[in-house]
N, C-alpha and C positions, 0 to 999 in steps of 0.2 A: 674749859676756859674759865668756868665761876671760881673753880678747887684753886688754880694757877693763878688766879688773880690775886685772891683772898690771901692763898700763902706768900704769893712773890710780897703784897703791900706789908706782911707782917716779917718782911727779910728774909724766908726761906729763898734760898738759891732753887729755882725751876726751871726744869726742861721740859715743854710740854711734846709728846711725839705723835705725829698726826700721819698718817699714811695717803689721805687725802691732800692734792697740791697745794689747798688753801683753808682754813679754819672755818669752822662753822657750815659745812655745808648740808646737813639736816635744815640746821636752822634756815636757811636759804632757801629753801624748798617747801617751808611748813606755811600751813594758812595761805596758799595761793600765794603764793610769794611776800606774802606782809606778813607775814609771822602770827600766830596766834602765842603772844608770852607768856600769860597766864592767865588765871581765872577769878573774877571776884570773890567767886565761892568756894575757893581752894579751901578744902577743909581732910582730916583721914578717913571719916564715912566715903570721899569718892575714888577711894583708892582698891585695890584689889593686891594680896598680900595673904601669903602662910601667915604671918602676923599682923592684923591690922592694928595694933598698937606700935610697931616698930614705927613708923614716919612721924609719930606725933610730936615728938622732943627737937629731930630737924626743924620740922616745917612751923613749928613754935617760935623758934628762935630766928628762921626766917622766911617769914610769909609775903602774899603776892604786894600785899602794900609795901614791900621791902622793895623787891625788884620795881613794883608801878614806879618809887620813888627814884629808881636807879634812873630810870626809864624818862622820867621828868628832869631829873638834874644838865641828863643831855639835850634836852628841849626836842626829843625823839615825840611828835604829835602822833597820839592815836584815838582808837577810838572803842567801845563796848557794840559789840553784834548781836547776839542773842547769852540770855542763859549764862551772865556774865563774861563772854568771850572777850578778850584785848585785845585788840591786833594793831599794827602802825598805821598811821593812814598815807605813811609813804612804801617804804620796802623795808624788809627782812636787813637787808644789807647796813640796813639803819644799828641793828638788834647786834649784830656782827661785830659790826665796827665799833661801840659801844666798847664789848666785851673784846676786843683787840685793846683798846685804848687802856680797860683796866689792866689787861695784862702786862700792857706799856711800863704803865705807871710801876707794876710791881716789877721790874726787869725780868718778868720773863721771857727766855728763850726758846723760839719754836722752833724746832724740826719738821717741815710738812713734806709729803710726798715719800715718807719712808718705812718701808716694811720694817713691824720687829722680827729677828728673825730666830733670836733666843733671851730667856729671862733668868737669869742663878740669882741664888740668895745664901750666901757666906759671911763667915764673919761680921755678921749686924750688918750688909749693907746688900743691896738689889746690886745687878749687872744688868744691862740690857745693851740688845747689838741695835742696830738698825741703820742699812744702807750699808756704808763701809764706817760706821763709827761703835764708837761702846762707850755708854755711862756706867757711872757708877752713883749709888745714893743710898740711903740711909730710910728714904719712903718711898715704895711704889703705891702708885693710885690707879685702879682699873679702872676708865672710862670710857669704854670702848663700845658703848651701847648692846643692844642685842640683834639678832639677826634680819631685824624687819628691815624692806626695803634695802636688796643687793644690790638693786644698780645703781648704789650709790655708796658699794665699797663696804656694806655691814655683813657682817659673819657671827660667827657663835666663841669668838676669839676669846672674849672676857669669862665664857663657860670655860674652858680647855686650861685657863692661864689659873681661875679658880682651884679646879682638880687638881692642877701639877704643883698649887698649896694645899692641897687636903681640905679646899673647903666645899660642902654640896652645895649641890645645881636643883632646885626647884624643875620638876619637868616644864622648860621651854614650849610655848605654844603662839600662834599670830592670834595677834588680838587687834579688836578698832579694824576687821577686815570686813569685807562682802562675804555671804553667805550661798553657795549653789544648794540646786535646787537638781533634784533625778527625779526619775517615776513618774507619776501621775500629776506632779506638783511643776514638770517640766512645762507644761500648758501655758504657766504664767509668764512666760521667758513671750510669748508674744505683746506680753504688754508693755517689753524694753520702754524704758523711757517715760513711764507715767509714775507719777511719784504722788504718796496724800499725807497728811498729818494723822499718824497714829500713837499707839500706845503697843509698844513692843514687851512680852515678859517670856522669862526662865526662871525657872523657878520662883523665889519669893521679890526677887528685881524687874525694875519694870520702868522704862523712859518713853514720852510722851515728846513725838522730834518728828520728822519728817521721816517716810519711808519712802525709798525708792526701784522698783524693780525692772531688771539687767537682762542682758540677755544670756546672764547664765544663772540667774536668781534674783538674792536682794539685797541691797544697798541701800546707802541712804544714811542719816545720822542716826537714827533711830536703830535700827541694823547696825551699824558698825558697832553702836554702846552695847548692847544688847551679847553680840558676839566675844568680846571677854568675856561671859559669864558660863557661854554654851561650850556645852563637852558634845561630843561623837557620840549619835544615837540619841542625842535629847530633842525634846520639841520646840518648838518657839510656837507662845499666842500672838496673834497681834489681833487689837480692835480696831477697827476700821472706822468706826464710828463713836471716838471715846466722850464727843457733844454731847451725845443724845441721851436722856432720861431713860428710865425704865418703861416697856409697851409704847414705845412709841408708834410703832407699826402697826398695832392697832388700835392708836387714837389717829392715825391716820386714814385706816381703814374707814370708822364713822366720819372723817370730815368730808374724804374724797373717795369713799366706795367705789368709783370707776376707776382709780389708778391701780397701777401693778408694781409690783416688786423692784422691776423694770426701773421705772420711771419716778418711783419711791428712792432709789439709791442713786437715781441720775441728778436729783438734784442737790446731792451733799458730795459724790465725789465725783471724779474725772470719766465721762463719758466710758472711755474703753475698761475702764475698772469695773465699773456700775454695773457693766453689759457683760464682764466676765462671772463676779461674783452673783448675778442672779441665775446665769445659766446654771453656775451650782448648786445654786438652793433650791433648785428643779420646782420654784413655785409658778405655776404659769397662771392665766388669768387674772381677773381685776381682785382687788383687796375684800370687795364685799364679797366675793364665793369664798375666800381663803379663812379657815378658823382659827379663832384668835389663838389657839395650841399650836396650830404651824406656824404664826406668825410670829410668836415668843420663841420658837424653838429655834427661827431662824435670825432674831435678835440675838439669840446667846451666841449663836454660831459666828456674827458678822462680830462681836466685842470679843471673840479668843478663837478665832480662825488660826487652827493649829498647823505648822509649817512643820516638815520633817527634814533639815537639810542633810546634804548627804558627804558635806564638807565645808572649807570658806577657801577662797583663793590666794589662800597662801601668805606665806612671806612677800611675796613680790607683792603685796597688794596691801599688806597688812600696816598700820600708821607704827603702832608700837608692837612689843610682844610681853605677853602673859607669861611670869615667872623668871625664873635666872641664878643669881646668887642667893644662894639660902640667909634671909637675914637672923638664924640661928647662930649665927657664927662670927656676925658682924656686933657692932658696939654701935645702939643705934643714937646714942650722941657722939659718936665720933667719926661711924663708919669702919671703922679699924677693924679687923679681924681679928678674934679675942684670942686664937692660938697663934696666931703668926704676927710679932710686932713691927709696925713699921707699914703692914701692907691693909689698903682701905681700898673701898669697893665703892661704886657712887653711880647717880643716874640707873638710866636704864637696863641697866647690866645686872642692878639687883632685883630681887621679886618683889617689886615694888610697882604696880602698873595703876594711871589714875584713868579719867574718865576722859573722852573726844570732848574738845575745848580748851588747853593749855595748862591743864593740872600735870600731863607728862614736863611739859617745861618746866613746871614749877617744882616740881621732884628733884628734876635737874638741878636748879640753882640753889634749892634750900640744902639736898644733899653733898652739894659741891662745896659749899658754903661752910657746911658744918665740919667737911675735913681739912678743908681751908684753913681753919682755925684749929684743927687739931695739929697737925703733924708741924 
């Protein structure tokens, strides 16, 4: 809807083709139904990318004070949540209609509710069928997201339409998903529902959000960030106590020698937490019998408590997805496909994924944006 805009206001002739009944219905659905638009912090360090230089020239040219301002001009009120998140303080629908309006303005043409059901490319210009009709144009633009979240009509379409131009596909994966949990780690599936402020890391990354654990693992903000970074067979640390100084456990030990382990971790996190992770650190008795070497050993343990998942639940759960169109192939101020002219790649569909908080939105509109003005 950004691409359609930008180009109908600059007089390109647009047909936008939607197979969903009605536009924007991601958007409709994100942030609890208010939309998270974008991020104060939108920056390329929070992005994930075969190239993390490729986004920098878009989102230069235009950044979330671009959209906040879009966002103002409609007297659409909202508000900052955490961690610069933006969200409306009315509805999504607000966010929609907005981007209906500039499409307006630019006369563009929507087709919604229609499958494409083939794409040719002759003679300098695109064919596309859909329903019982056929375009014809001179630019096709893939915006068809990537395969996160089906039941709301997303597929791998914008991979397939890719290849049948000769451009690669980054290996596809759910990203911003829940994390399961098998084996011996299946234990913690009883603590469905109890969630604490940690520090989650994979390798050299590491978010500091809330964790939440599920009855098939773990969730939570912290968890979903953390989960773009994780490959099949890796670990995740989380600290569970990322407050706390160094020896704390045994400057506790000389204050309160009669407390235990127990009752040491009950009062920083959530009862049923506190009561599972000491059973694991198998320290039983008061602080003063315990030596201050067990007690260190079980601080390192409680700041990178290693989790082995043994998958994440999927597309159907996942916000966005990891990887897509290879921006090898793309022109990253334009979007354009550098062998094939005419055709641009945008959003989510490229391998371009940012962080949970409204940076994937912002990918959206800057990339929309920049082909907007191209073609």
């Amino acid at each position: 809807m950004m691409c359609a805009a930008v180009a109908g206001q600059r007089g390109r002739r647009v047909l936008l083709i939607d197979r969903a009944d009605e536009p924007g219905k991601k958007i409709l659905i994100s942030g609890g139904g208010r939309c998270n638009f974008t991020n104060l912090h939108a920056a390329p360090d929070r992005y994930i990318s075969a190239n993390p230089h490729f986004m920098k020239s878009a989102m230069s040219r235009y950044s979330q004070h671009d959209f906040i301002g879009m966002v103002d001009r409609y007297c659409i009120a909202w508000h900052e949540k955490t961690l610069g998140q933006l969200f409306c303080d009315g509805s999504a629908r607000q966010i929609v209609a907005m981007l209906a309006e500039e499409c307006a303005m630019g006369g563009v043409e929507m087709a919604l509710g229609a499958d494409v059901t083939g794409v040719e490319h002759r003679d300098g210009a695109y064919f596309v069928s859909f329903g019982a009709r056929r375009a014809a144009a001179p630019a096709l633009v893939i915006a068809t997201g990537g395969p996160s979240i089906p039941k709301m009509g997303a597929t791998g379409y914008a991979y397939d339409l890719a290849r049948h131009f000769g451009l690669k596909v980054v290996e596809p994966r759910p990203a911003l998903v829940p994390l399961t949990l098998g084996g011996d780690e299946a234990l913690f599936r009883s603590l469905s529902g109890v969630s604490a402020e940690v520090i989650t890391r994979c390798g050299k990354t590491s978010f500091r959000e809330a964790a939440l654990f599920t009855h098939k693992g773990l969730s939570g903000p912290a968890i979903l960030q953390i989960s773009s970074y994780w490959r099949h067979g890796q670990e995740i640390g989380v600290d569970f106590l990322p407050a706390e100084g160094e020896a704390w456990l045994a400057a506790l030990k000389r204050a309160k020698p009669r407390a235990t382990v127990r009752s040491a971790l009950g009062g920083k996190l959530p009862d049923r937490l506190a009561e599972a992770l000491a059973e694991r650190l198998e320290l039983a008795g008061e602080l003063g019998n315990l030596t201050d070497k067990a007690l260190n050993a079980a601080e390192r343990r409680l700041a990178d408590w290693r989790f082995k998942p043994n998958g994440t639940e999927g597309y159907a759960k996942a916000e966005v997805t990891v990887g897509g169109i290879d921006t090898a192939g793309l022109s990253s101020k334009s979007m354009e496909a550098k062998r094939v002219p005419g055709l641009y790649a945008i959003g989510e569909a490229v391998d371009v994924t940012g962080w949970l908080g409204g940076y994937n939105f912002q990918w959206a509109w800057a990339s929309g944006w920049a082909a907007g003005n191209a073609i």
